[in-house]
C-alpha angles and dihedrals in degrees: 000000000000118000100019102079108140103203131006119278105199092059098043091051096050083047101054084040091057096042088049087056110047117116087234132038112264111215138170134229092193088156090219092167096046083052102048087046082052099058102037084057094050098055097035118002093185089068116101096220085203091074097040115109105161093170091054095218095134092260125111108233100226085058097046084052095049090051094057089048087049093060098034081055112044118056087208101066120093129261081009088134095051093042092054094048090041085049099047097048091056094049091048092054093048089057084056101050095031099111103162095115121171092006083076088083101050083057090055102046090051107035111020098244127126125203089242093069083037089059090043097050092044100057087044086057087053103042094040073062093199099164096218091046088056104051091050095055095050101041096041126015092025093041102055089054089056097240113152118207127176106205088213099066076059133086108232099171087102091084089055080082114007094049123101096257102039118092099240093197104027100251092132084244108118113228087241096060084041082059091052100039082054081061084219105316107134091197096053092037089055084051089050101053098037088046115069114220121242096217104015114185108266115254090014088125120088129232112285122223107265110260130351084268101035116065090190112134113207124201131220085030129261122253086022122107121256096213109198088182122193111358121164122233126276079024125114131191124186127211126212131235121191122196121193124190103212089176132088103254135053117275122208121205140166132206137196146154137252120184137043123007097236093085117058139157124267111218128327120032098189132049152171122225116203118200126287080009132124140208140193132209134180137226115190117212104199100162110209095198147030084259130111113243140168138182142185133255113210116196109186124208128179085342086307120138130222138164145202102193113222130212135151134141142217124278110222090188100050086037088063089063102028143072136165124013128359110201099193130131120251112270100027112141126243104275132230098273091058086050098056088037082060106045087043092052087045087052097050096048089062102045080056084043087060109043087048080059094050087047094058094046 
């Protein structure tokens, strides 16, 4: 993906390097949720900062910020190196772009914060990577100081793991579904999400971004089958994607098909997601035959390739009672009617089966 790097990967990578090799654990106390209390009280000190979830991720944002202060502190959690480098690259960068100058102590004077927890907090928005949490920084608080700041001079891989939807310890159990299972309990839910699960419930994770540079969320998944199931002939039945950009620029994709002719795509074939946007497209299965096919649906992103593999087949009992177009979802049961098509044509076969036996007597 040239040209959309958003940090700079030869000094992140000397810097985690550094951090894996050195003799102690190097850990960080930022305070990001002392800070973020702080701040919620200065501008409105009627607020309760435990319900606030400006992001709306599901996540309150005091525990989200406790979480991140969890893992820059303790050397056991997972991830925790990474975190700390991630962390400390970001925080590095806003001191360099922090320009605010002698109107930090104006801020100071009215509200009680100090641009150092202004730094600190700063650099914790951008490596707890939350998309919605971003944006607003950049394009609200940070802006009306005059601060300019260029996300790619900035390291967002943190929310590949600290984000709502991201899976922190690798449980295949999303932060987000950890939070929920605490029953809104910070403390538990930091132990959730730290603590990886022996028998998690299968599909209890949610769907990751696409790839590390692309926060494109795809639904139903890539590299998973679309399964149409029975469908009768001269019958279609179309099947829904969402994607959904989680980053902080647009992001542009194609898709087409390659195999049978039997799937095919329902309207647009290119878009352009914006952030926090998202899009829908179609694929429709009308199967032309009592045979089983399948297909491939390719969505092409940056020049990058990825694929939801199709199949489906043609349903001989739904096709005696049915014609034209079945607007049904993916995955619905035959319904009662099929059932009772199917015991009255095996009844009558054998009533046929046994004359033909009386016949030959």
């Amino acid at each position: 993906m040239n040209g959309r790097k958003m940090y700079k990967p030869i000094t992140i990578i000397f810097l985690v390097l550094f951090l894996l090799h050195s003799p102690t654990a190097y850990v960080l106390d930022i305070g990001a949720e002392a800070i973020l209390v702080k701040i919620t009280k200065a501008f409105d000190p009627n607020v309760d900062p435990d319900l606030i979830d400006e992001d709306s991720n599901g996540i309150p944002d005091r525990a989200h910020a406790r979480l991140l202060d969890r893992v820059l502190m303790d050397e056991t959690v997972p991830n925790h190196d990474l975190i700390v480098a991630i962390y400390y690259f970001n925080w590095v960068q806003i001191k360099k772009d922090n320009t605010l100058g002698s109107k930090c102590l104006v801020i100071q004077q009215l509200y009680g914060i100090t641009c150092d927890e202004i730094e600190r907090f700063s650099a914790a928005i951008i490596t707890m990577g939350e998309p919605k949490a971003i944006q607003y920084f950049i394009q609200g608080a940070i802006s009306e100081f005059g601060i300019q700041i260029d996300l790619k001079n900035y390291n967002l891989s943190g929310g590949l793991y600290l984000r709502a939807t991201a899976d922190f310890d690798g449980d295949r159990i999303s932060n987000r579904k950890e939070f929920q299972q605490a029953e809104g309990d910070f403390n538990l839910f930091i132990e959730y999400a730290i603590t990886p699960q022996e028998n998690p419930n299968e599909g209890e994770i949610e769907i990751p971004p696409l790839d590390k540079g692309i926060p494109l969320i795809i639904s139903p998944p890539v590299n998973s089958l679309l399964n149409f199931g029975n469908v009768p002939l001269k019958t279609s039945i179309v099947g829904e994607f969402t994607a959904q950009n989680i980053g902080t620029e647009p992001i542009p994709f194609f898709i087409w098909i390659i195999g049978e002719p039997e799937f095919q795509i329902v309207g647009e074939r290119s878009f352009l997601v914006e952030p926090q946007q998202t899009v829908k497209f179609q694929v429709k299965f009308t199967p032309q035959n009592f045979n089983k096919v399948s297909g491939i649906l390719v969505i092409e992103i940056y020049g990058k390739k990825y694929y939801v593999y199709l199949g489906g087949q043609s349903s001989w009992i739904q096709n005696v009672i049915s014609c034209g177009t079945d607007h049904r979802g993916i995955g619905q049961s035959i319904t009662r009617g099929d059932i009772i098509i199917f015991v009255l044509t095996f009844i009558l076969l054998s009533i046929v089966h046994k004359k033909q036996g009386k016949t030959h007597i």
